[in-house]
ChimeraX commands (.cxc) that place a marker at each C-alpha (Angstrom):
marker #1 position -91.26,25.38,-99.52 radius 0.5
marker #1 position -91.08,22.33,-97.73 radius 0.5
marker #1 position -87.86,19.86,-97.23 radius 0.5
marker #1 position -88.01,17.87,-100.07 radius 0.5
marker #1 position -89.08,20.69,-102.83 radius 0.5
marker #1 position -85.92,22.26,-101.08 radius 0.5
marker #1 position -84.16,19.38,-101.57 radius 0.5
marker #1 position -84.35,18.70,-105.65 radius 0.5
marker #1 position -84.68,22.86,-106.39 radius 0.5
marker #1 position -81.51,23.60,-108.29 radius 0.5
marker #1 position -78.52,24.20,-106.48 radius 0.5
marker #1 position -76.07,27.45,-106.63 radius 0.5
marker #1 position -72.51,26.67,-108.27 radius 0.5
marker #1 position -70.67,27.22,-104.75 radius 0.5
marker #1 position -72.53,25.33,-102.78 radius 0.5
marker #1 position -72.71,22.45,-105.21 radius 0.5
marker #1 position -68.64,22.61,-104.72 radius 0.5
marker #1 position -68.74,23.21,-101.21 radius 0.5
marker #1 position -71.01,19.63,-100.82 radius 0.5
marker #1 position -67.90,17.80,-103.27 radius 0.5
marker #1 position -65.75,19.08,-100.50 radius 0.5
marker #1 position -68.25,17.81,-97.43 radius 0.5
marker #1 position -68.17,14.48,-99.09 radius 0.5
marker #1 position -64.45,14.28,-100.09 radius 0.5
marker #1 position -64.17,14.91,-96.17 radius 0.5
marker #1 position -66.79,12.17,-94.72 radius 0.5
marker #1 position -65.03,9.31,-97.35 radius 0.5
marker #1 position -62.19,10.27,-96.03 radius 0.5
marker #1 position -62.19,10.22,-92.63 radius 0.5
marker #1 position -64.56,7.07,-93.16 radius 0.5
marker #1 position -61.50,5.41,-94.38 radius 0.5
marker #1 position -59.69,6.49,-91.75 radius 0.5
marker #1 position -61.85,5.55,-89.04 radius 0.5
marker #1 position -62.16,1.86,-91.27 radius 0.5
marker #1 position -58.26,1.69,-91.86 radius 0.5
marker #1 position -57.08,-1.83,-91.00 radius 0.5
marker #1 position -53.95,-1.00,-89.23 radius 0.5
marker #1 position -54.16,0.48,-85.41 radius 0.5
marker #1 position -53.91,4.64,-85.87 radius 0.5
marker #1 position -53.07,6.57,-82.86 radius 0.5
marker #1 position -55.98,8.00,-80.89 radius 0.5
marker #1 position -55.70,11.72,-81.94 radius 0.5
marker #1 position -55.90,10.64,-85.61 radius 0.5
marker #1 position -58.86,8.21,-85.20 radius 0.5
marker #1 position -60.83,11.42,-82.76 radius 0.5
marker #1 position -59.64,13.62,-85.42 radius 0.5
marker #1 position -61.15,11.78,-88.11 radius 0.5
marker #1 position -64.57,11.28,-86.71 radius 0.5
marker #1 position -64.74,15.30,-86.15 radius 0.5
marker #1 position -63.71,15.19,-89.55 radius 0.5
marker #1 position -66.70,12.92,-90.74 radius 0.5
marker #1 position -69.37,15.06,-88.21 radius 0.5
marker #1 position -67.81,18.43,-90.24 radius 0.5
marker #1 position -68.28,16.68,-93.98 radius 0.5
marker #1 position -71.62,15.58,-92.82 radius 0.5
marker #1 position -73.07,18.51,-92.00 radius 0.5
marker #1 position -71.42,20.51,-94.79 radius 0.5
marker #1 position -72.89,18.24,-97.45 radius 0.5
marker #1 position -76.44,18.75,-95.87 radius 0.5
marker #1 position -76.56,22.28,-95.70 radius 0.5
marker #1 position -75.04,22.63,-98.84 radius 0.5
marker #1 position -77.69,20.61,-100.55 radius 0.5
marker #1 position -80.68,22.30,-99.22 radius 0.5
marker #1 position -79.36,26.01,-100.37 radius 0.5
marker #1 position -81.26,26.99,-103.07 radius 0.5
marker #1 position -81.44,29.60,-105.91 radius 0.5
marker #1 position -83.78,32.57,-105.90 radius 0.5
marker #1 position -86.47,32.26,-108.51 radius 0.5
marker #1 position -85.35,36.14,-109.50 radius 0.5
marker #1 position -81.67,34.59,-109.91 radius 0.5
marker #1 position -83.29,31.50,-111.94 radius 0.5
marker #1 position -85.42,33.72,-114.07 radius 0.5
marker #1 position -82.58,36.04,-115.18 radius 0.5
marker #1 position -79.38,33.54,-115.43 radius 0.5
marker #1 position -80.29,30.20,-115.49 radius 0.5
marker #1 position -79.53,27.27,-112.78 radius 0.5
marker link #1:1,2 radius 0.2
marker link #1:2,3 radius 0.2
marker link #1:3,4 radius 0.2
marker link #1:4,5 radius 0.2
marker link #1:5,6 radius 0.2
marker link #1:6,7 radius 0.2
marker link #1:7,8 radius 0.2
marker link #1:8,9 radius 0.2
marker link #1:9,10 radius 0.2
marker link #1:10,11 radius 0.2
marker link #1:11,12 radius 0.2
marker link #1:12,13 radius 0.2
marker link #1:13,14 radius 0.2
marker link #1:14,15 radius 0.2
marker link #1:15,16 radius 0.2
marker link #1:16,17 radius 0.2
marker link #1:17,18 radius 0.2
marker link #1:18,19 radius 0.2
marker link #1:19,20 radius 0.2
marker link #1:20,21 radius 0.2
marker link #1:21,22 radius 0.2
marker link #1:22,23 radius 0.2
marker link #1:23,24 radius 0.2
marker link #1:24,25 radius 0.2
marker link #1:25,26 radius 0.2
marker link #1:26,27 radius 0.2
marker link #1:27,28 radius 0.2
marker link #1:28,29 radius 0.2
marker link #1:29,30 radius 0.2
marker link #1:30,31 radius 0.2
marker link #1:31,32 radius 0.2
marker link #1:32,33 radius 0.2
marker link #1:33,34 radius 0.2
marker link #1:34,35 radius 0.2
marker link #1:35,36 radius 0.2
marker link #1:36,37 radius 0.2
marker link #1:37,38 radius 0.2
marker link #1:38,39 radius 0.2
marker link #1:39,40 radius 0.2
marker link #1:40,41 radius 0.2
marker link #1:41,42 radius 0.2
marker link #1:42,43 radius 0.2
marker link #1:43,44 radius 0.2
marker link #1:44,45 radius 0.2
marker link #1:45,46 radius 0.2
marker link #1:46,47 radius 0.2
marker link #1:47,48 radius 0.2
marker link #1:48,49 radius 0.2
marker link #1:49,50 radius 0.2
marker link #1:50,51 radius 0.2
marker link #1:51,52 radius 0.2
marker link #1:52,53 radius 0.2
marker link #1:53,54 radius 0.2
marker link #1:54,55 radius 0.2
marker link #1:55,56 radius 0.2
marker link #1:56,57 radius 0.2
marker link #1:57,58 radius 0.2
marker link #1:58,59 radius 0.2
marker link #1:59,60 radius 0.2
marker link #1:60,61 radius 0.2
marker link #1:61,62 radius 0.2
marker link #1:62,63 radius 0.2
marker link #1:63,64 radius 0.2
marker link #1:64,65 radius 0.2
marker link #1:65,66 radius 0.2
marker link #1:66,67 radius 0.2
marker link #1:67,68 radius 0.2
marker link #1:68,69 radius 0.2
marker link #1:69,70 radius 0.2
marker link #1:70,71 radius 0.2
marker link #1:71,72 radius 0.2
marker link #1:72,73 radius 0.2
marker link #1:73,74 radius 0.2
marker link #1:74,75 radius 0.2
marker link #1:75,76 radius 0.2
view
């Protein structure tokens, strides 16, 4: 299975939550990082961790896939 076959096979229920969280986390910390009033320092390093942690979380989470024995017997 290559990358993109991975990519648009169906997803498993907690990992299609888990990449709502990753990308509740990136916009967040994106506005953050674009807020137009001076933050201090810890919040701004804080919030690009944030965005590198969301990130990540989103694109692992969207290249788990189900088994085909899981698909066969319950469904996506």
């Amino acid at each position: 299975m290559n990358v993109i076959q991975r990519m648009q096979a169906p997803t498993p229920k907690f990992f299609k939550t888990l990449r709502a969280v990753g990308l509740a986390l990136a916009a967040a910390s994106g506005a953050l990082l674009a807020a137009p009033v001076a933050l201090p320092a810890a919040v701004i390093t804080l919030a690009g961790y944030i965005a590198v942690a969301g990130t990540v979380v989103t694109a692992v989470s969207q290249t788990a896939v189900v088994k085909e024995s899981e698909l066969d017997d319950d469904g996506p």
